[in-house]
C-alpha positions as CSV (number, residue, x, y, z in Angstrom):
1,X,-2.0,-80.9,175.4
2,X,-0.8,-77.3,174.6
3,X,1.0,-75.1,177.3
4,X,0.3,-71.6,178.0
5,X,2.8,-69.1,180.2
6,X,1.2,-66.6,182.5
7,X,3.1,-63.3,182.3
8,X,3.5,-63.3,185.8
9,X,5.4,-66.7,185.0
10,X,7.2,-64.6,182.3
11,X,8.3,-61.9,184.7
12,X,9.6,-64.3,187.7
13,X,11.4,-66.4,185.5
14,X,13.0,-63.3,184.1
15,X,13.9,-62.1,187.3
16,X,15.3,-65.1,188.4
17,X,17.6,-65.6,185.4
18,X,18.7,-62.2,185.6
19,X,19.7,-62.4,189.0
20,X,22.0,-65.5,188.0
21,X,23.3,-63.8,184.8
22,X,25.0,-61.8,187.0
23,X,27.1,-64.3,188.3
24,X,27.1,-66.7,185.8
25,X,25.8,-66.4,182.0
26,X,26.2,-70.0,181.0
27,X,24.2,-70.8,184.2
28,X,21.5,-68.5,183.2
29,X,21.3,-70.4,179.9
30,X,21.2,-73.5,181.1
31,X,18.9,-72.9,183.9
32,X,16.4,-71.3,181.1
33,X,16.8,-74.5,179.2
34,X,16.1,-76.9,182.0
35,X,13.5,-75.3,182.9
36,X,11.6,-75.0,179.8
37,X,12.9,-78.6,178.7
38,X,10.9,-80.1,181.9
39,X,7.7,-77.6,181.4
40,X,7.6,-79.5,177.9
41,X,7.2,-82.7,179.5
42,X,3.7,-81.6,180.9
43,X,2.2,-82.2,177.0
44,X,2.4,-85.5,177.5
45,X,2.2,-86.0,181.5
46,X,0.2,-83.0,182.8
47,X,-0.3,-84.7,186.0
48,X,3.1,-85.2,186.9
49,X,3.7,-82.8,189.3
50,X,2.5,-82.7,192.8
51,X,-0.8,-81.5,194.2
52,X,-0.3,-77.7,195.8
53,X,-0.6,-77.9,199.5
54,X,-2.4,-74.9,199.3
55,X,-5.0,-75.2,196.3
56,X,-5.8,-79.1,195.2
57,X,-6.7,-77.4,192.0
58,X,-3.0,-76.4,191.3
59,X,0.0,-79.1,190.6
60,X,3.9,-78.1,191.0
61,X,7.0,-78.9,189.4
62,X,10.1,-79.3,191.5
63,X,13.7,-78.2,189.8
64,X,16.7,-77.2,191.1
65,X,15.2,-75.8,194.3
66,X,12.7,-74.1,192.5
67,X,8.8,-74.9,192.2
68,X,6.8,-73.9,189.0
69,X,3.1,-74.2,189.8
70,X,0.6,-75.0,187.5
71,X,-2.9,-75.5,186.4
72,X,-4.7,-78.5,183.9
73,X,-7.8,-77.3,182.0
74,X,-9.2,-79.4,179.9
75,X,-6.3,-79.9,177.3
76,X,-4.1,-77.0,178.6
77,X,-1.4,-76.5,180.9
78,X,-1.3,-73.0,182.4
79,X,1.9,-72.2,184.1
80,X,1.2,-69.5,187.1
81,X,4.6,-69.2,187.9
82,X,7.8,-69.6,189.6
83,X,9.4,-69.6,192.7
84,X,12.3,-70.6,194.9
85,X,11.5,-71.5,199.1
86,X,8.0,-70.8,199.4
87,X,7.8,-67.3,198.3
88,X,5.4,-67.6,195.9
89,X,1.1,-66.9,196.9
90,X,-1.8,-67.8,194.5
91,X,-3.2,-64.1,194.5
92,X,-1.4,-61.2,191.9
């Protein structure tokens, strides 16, 4: 199972650890790590995470107060994203 990032992904994350560099660069470091250390885990468990309540098609991570959502085709994982409180909506 391979795992693709969506830019808009890309872009949020960024966002997100930008916003914490400011207070903290070893935070921003780490939080970049956990995060991508736990999308790994999705090559070998894809259907870890739990089903969207808003799209049974779509899965989400939980970590640290934030929720990565995700899609399983086939034999790749496409992350659509990430968000912290439900801030996040399916359309771009």
């Amino acid at each position: 199972m391979r795992v693709i990032f969506h830019q808009r992904f890309n872009k949020e994350l960024e966002t997100i650890l930008i916003y914490i560099y400011g207070y903290s660069p070893q935070n921003s470091k780490n939080l970049n790590l956990e995060i991508k250390t736990k999308i790994k885990t999705l090559t070998t468990a894809p259907y870890i995470g739990r089903i969207a309540s808003y799209d049974n098609n779509i899965r989400e991570l939980i970590h640290k107060g934030y929720v990565i959502p995700y899609n399983v085709d086939k034999e790749t994982v496409v992350i659509l994203g990430i968000y912290g409180a439900n801030k996040w909506s399916v359309e771009v």
